[in-house]
mmCIF file of the N, C-alpha and C atoms, coordinates in Angstrom:
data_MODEL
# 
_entry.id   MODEL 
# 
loop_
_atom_site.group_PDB 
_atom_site.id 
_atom_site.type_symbol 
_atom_site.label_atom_id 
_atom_site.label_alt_id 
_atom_site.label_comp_id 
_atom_site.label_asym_id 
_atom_site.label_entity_id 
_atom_site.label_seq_id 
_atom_site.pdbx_PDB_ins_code 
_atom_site.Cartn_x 
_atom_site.Cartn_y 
_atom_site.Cartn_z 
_atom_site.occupancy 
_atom_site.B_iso_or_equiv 
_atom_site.pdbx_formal_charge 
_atom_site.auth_seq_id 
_atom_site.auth_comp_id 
_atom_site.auth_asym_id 
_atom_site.auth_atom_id 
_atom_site.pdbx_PDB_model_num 
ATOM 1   N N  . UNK A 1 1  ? 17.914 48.875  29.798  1.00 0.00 ? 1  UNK A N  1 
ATOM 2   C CA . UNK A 1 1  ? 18.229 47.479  29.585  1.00 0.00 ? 1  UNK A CA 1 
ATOM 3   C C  . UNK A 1 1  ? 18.430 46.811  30.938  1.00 0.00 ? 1  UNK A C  1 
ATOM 4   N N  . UNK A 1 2  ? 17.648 45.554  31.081  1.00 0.00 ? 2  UNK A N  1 
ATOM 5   C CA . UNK A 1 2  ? 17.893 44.408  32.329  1.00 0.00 ? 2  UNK A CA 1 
ATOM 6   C C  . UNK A 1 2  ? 18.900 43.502  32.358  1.00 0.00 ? 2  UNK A C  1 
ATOM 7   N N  . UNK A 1 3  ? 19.855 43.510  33.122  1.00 0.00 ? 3  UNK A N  1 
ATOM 8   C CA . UNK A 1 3  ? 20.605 42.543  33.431  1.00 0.00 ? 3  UNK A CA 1 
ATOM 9   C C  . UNK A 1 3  ? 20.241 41.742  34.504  1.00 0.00 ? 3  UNK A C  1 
ATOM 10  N N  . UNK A 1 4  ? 19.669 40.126  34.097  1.00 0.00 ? 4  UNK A N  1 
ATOM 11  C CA . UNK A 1 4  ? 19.413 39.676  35.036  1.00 0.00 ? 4  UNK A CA 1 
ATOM 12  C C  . UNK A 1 4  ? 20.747 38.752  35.784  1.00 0.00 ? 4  UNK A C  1 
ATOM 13  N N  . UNK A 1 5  ? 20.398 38.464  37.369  1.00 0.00 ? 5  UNK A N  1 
ATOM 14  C CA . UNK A 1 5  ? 21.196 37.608  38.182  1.00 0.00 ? 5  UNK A CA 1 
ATOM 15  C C  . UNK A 1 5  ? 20.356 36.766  37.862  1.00 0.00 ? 5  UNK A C  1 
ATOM 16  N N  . UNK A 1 6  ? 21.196 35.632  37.342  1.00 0.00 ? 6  UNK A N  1 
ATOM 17  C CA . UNK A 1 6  ? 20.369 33.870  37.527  1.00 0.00 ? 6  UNK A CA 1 
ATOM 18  C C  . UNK A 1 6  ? 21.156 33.295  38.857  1.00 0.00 ? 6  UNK A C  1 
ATOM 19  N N  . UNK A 1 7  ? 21.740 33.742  39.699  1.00 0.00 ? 7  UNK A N  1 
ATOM 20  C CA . UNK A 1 7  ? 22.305 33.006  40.715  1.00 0.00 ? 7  UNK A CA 1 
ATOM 21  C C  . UNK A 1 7  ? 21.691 32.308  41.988  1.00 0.00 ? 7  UNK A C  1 
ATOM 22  N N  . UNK A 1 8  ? 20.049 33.309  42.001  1.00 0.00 ? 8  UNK A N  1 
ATOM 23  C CA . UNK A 1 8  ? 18.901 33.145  43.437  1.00 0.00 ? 8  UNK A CA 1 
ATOM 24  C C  . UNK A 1 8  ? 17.915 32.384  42.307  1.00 0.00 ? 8  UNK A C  1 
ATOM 25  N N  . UNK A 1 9  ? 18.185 31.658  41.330  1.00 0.00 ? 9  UNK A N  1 
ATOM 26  C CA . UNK A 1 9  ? 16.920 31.094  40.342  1.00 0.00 ? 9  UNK A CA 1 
ATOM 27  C C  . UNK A 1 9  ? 17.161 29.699  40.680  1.00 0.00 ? 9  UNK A C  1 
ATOM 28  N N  . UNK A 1 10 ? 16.255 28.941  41.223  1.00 0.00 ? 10 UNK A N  1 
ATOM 29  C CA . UNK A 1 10 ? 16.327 27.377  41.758  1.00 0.00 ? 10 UNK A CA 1 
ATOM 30  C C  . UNK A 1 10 ? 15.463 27.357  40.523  1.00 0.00 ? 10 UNK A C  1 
ATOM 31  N N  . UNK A 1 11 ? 15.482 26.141  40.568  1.00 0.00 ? 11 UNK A N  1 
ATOM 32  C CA . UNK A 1 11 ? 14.591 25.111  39.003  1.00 0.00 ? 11 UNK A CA 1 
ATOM 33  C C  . UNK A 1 11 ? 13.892 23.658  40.593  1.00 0.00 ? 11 UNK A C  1 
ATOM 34  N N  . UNK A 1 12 ? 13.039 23.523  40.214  1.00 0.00 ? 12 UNK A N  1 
ATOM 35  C CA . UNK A 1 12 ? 12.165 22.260  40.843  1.00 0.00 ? 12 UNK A CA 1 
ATOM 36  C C  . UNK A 1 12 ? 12.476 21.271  39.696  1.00 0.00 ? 12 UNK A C  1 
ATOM 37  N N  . UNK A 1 13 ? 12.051 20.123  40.507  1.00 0.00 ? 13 UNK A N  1 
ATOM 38  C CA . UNK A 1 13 ? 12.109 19.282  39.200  1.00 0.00 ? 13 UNK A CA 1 
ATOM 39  C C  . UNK A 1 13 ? 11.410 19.126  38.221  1.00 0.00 ? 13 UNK A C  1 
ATOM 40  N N  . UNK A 1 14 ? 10.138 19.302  38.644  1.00 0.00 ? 14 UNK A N  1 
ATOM 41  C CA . UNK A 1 14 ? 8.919  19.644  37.583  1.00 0.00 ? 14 UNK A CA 1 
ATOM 42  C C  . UNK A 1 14 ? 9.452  20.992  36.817  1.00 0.00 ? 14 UNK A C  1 
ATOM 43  N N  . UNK A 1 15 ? 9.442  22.256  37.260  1.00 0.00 ? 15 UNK A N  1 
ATOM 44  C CA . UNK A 1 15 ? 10.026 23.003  36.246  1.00 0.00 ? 15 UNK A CA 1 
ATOM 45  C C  . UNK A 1 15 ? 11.587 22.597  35.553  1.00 0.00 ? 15 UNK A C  1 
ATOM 46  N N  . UNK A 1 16 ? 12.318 21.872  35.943  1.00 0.00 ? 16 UNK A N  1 
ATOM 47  C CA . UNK A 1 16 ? 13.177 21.357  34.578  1.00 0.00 ? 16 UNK A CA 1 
ATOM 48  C C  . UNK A 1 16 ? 12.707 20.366  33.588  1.00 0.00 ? 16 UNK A C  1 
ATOM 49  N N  . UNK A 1 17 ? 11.943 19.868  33.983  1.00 0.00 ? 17 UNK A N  1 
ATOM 50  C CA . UNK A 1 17 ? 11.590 18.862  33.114  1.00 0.00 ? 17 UNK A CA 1 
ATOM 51  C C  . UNK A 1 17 ? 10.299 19.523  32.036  1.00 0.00 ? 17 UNK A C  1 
ATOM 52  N N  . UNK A 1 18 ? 9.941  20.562  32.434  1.00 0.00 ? 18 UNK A N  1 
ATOM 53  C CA . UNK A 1 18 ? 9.188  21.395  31.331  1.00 0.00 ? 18 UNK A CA 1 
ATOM 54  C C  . UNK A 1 18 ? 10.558 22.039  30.938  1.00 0.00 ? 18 UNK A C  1 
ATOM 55  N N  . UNK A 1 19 ? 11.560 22.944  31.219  1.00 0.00 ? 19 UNK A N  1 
ATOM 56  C CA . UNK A 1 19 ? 12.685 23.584  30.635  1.00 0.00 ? 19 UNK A CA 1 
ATOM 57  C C  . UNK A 1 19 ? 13.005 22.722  29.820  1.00 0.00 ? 19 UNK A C  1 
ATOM 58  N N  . UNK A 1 20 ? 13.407 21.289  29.561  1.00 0.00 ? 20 UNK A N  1 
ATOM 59  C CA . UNK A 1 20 ? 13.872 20.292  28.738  1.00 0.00 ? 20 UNK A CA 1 
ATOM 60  C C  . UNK A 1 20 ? 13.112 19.719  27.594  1.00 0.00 ? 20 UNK A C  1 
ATOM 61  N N  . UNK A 1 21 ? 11.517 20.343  27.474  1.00 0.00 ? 21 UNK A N  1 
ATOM 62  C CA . UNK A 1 21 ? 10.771 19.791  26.577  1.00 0.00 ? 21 UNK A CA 1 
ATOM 63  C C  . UNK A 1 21 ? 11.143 19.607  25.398  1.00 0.00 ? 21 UNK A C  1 
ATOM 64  N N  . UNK A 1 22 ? 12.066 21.488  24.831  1.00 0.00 ? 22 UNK A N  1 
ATOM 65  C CA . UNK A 1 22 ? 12.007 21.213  23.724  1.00 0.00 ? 22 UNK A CA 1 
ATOM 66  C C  . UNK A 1 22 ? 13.831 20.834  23.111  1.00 0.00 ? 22 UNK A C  1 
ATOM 67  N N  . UNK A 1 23 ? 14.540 20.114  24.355  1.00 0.00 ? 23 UNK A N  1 
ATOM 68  C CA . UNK A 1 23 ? 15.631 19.296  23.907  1.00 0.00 ? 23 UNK A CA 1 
ATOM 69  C C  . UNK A 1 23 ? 14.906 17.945  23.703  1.00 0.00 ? 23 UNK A C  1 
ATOM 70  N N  . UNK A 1 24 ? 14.173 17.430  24.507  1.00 0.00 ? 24 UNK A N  1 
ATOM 71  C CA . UNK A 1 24 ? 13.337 16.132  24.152  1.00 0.00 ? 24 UNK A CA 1 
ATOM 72  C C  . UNK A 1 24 ? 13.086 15.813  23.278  1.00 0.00 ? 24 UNK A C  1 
ATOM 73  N N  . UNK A 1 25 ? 12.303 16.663  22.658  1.00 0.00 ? 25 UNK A N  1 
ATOM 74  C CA . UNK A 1 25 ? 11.280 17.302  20.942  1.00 0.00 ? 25 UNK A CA 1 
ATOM 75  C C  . UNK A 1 25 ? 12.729 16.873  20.473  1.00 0.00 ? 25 UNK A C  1 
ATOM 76  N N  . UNK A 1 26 ? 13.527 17.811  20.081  1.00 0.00 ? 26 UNK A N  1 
ATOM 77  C CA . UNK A 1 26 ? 14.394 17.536  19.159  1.00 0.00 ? 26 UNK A CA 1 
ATOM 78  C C  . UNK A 1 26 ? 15.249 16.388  19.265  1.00 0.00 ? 26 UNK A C  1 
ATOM 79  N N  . UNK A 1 27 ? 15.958 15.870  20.501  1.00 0.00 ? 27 UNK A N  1 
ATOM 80  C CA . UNK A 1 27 ? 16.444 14.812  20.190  1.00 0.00 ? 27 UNK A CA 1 
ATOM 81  C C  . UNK A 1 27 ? 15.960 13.427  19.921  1.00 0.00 ? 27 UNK A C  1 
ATOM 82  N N  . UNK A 1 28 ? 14.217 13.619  19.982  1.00 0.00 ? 28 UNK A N  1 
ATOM 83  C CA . UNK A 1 28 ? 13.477 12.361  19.701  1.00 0.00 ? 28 UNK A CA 1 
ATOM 84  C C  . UNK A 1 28 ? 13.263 12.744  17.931  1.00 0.00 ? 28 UNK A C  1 
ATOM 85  N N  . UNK A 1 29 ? 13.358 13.915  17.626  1.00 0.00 ? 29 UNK A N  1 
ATOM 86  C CA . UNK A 1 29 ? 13.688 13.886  16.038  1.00 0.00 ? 29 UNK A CA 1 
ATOM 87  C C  . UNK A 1 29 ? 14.283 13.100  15.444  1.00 0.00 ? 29 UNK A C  1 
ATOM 88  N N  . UNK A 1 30 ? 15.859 13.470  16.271  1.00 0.00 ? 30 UNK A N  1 
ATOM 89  C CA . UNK A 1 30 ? 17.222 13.163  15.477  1.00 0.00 ? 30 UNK A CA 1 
ATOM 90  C C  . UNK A 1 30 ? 17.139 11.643  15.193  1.00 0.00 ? 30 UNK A C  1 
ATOM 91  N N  . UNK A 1 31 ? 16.561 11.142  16.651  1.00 0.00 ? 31 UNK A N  1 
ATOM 92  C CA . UNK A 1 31 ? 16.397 9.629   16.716  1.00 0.00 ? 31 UNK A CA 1 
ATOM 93  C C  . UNK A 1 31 ? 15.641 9.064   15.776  1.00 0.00 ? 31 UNK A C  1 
ATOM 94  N N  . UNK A 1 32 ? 14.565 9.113   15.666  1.00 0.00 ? 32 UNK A N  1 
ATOM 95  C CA . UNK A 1 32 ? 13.758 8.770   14.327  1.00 0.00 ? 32 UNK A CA 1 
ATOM 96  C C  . UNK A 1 32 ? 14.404 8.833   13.301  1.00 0.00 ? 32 UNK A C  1 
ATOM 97  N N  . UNK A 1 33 ? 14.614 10.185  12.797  1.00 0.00 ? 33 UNK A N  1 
ATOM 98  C CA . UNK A 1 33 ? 15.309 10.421  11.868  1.00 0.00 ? 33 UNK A CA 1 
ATOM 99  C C  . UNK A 1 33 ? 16.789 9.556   11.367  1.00 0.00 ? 33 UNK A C  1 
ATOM 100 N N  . UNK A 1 34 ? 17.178 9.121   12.050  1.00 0.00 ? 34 UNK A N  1 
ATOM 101 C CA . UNK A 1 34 ? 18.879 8.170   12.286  1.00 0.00 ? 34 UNK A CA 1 
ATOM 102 C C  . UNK A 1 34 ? 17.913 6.690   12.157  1.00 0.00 ? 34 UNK A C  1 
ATOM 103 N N  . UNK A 1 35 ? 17.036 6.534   12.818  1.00 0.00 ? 35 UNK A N  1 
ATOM 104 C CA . UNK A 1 35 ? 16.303 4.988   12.568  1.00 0.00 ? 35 UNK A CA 1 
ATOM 105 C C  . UNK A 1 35 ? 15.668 5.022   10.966  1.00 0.00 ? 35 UNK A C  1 
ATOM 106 N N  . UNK A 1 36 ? 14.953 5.516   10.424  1.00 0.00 ? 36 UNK A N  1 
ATOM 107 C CA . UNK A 1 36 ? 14.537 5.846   9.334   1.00 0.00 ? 36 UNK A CA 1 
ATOM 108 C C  . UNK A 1 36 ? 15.670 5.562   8.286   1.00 0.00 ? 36 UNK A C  1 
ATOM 109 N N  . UNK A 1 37 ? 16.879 6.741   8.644   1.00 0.00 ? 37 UNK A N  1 
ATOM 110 C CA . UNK A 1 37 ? 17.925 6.141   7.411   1.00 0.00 ? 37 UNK A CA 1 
ATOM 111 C C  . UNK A 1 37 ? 18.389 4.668   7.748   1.00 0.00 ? 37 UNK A C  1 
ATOM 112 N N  . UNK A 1 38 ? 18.596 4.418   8.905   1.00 0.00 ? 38 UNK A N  1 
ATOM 113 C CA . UNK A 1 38 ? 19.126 2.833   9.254   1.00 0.00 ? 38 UNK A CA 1 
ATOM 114 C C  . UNK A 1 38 ? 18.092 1.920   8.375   1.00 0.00 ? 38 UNK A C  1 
ATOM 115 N N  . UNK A 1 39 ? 16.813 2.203   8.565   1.00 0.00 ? 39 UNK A N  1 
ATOM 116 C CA . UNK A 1 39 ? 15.927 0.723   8.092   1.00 0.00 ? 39 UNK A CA 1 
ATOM 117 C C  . UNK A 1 39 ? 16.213 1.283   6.406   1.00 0.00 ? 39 UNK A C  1 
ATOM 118 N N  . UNK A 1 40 ? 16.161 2.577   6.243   1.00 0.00 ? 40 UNK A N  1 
ATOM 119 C CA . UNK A 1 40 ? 16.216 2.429   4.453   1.00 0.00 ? 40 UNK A CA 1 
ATOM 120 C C  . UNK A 1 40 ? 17.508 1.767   3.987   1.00 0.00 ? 40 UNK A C  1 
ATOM 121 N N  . UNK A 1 41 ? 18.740 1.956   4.629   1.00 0.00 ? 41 UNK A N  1 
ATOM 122 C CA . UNK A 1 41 ? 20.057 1.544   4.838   1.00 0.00 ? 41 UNK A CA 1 
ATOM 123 C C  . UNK A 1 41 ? 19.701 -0.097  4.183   1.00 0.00 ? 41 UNK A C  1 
ATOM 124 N N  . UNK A 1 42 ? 19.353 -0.529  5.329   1.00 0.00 ? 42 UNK A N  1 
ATOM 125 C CA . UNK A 1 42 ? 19.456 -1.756  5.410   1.00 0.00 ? 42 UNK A CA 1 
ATOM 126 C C  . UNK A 1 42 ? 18.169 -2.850  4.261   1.00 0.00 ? 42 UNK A C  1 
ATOM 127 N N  . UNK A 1 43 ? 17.167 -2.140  3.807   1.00 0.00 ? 43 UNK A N  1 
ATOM 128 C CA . UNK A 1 43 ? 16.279 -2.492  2.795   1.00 0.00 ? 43 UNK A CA 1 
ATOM 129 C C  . UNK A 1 43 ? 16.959 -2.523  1.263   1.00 0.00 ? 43 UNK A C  1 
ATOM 130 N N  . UNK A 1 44 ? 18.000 -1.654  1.619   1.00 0.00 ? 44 UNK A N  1 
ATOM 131 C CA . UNK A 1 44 ? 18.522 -1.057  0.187   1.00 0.00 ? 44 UNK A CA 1 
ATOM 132 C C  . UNK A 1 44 ? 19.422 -2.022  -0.052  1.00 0.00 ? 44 UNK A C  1 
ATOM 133 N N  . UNK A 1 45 ? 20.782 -2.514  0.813   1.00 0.00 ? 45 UNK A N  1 
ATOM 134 C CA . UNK A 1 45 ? 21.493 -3.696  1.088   1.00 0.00 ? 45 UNK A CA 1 
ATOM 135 C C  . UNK A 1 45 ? 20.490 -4.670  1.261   1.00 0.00 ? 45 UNK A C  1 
ATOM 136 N N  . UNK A 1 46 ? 19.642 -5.146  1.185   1.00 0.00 ? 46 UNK A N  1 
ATOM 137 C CA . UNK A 1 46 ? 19.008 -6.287  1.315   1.00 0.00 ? 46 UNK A CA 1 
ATOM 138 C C  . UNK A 1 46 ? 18.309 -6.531  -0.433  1.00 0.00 ? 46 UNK A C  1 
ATOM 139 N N  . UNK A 1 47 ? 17.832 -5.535  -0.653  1.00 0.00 ? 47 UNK A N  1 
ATOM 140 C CA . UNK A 1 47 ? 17.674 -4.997  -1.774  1.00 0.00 ? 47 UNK A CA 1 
ATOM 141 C C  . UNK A 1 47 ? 18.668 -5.587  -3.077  1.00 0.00 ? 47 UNK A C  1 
ATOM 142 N N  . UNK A 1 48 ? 19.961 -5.158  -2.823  1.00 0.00 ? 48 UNK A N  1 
ATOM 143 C CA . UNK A 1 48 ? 21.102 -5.291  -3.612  1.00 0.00 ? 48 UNK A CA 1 
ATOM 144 C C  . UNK A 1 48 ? 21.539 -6.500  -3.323  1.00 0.00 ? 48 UNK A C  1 
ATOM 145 N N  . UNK A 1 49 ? 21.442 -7.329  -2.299  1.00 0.00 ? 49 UNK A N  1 
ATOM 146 C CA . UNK A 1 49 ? 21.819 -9.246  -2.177  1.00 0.00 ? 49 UNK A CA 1 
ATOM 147 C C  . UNK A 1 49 ? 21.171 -9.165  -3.288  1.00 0.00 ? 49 UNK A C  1 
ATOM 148 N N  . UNK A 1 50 ? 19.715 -9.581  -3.057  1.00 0.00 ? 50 UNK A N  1 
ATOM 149 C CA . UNK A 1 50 ? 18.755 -10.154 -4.203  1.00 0.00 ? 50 UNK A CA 1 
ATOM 150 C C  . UNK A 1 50 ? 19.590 -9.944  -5.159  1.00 0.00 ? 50 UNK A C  1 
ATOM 151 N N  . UNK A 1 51 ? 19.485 -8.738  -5.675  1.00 0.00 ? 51 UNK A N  1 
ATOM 152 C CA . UNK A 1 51 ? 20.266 -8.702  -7.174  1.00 0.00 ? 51 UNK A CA 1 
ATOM 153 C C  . UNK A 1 51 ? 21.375 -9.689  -7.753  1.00 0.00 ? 51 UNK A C  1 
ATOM 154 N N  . UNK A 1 52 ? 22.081 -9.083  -6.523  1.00 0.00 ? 52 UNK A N  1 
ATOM 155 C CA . UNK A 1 52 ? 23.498 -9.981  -6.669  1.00 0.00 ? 52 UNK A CA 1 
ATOM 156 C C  . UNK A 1 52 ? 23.119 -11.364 -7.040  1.00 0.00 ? 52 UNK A C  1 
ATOM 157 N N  . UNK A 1 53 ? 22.577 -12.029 -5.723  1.00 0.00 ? 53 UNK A N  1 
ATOM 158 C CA . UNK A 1 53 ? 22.167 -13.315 -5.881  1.00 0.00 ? 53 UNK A CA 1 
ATOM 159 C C  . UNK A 1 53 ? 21.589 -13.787 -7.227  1.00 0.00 ? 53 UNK A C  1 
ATOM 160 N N  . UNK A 1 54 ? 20.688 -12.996 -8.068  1.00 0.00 ? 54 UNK A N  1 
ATOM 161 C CA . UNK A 1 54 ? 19.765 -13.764 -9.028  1.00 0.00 ? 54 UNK A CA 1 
ATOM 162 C C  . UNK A 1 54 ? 21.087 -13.269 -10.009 1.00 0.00 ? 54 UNK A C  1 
ATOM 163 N N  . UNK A 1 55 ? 22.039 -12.397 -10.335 1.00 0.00 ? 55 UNK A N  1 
ATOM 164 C CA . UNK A 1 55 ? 22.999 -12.312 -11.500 1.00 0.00 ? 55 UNK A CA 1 
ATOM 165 C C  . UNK A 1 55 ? 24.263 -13.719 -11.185 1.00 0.00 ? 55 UNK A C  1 
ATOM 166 N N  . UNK A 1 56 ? 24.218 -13.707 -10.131 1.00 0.00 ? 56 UNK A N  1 
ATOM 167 C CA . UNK A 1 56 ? 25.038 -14.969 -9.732  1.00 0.00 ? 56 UNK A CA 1 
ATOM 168 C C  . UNK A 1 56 ? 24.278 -16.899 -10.064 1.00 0.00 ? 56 UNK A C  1 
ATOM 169 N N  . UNK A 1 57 ? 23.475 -16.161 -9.983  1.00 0.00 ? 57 UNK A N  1 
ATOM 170 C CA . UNK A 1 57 ? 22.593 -17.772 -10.245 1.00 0.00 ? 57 UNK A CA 1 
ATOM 171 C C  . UNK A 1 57 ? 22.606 -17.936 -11.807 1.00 0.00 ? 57 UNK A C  1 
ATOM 172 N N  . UNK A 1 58 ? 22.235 -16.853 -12.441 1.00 0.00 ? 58 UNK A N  1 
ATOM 173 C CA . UNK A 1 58 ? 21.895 -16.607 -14.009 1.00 0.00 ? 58 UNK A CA 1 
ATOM 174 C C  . UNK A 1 58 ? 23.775 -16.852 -14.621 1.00 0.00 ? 58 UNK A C  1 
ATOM 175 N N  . UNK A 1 59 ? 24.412 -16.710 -13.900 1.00 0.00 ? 59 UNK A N  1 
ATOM 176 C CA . UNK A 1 59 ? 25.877 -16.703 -14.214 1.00 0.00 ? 59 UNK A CA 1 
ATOM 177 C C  . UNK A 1 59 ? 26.208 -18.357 -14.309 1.00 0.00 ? 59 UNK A C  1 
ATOM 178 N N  . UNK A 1 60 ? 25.714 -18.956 -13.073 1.00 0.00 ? 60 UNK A N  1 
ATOM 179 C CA . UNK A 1 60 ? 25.872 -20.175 -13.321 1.00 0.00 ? 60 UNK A CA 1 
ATOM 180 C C  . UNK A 1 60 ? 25.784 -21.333 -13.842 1.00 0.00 ? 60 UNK A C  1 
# 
């Protein structure tokens, strides 16, 4: 079994920015994913005025 030293391991900037790809990948998921529920969020409440509004009119 290898035990490696990471202590003599430099990173360039080009090689971190490939090391980070696949935090990128995923946190451009999460993001979408969080925008997606926001716009359904907000279609659904927009959604439910209408309602409101036309039982409120029909009320009057």
């Amino acid at each position: 079994m290898e035990h490696l030293n990471h202590t003599n391991h430099n990173l360039s900037t080009g090689q971190l920015a490939i090391e980070l790809v696949p935090v990128i990948m995923i946190t451009t998921g999460v993001t979408s994913i969080m925008a997606a529920k926001a716009y359904q969020m907000i279609r659904r409440a927009n959604s439910e005025g209408r309602v409101m509004e036309k039982v409120q009119s029909i009320n009057d």
